[in-house]
C-alpha positions, -999 to 999 in steps of 0.1 A, spaced: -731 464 -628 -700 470 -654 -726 472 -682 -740 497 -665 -712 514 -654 -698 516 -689 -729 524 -705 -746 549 -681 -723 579 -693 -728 572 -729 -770 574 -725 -762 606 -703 -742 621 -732 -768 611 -754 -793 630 -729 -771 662 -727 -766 661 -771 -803 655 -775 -815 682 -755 -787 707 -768 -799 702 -806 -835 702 -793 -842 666 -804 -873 656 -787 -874 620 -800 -836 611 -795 -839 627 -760 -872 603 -745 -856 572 -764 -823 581 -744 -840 589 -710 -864 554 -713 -832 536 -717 -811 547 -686 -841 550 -662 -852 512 -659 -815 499 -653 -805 530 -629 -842 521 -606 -824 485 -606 -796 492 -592 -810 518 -567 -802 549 -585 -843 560 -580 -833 599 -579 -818 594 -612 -846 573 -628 -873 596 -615 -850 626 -636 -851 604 -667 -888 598 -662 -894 631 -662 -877 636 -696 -891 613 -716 -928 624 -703 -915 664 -710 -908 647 -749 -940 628 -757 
């Protein structure tokens, strides 16, 4: 749980800089990486969000 705790917010800042320079392959690589961990810990509403990123990227 502290990994994730610590590095939850850096993938989301990742997300948000991705998507603000419109880069497409930084973005899914981002969103893949927080979704499985946040489904784990129950977090489902969140996974689903970065699921739907990284399918709006490919």
């Amino acid at each position: 749980m502290d990994i994730y705790l610590t590095d939850a917010p850096l993938r989301v800042q990742m997300i948000k800089d991705a998507a603000a320079n419109g880069e497409r392959t930084k973005l899914q690589k981002a969103a893949h990486a927080l979704r499985s961990p946040s489904v784990s810990i129950g977090a489902a509403r969140l996974g689903m969000m970065c699921r739907k990123f990284r399918n709006f990227c490919r």
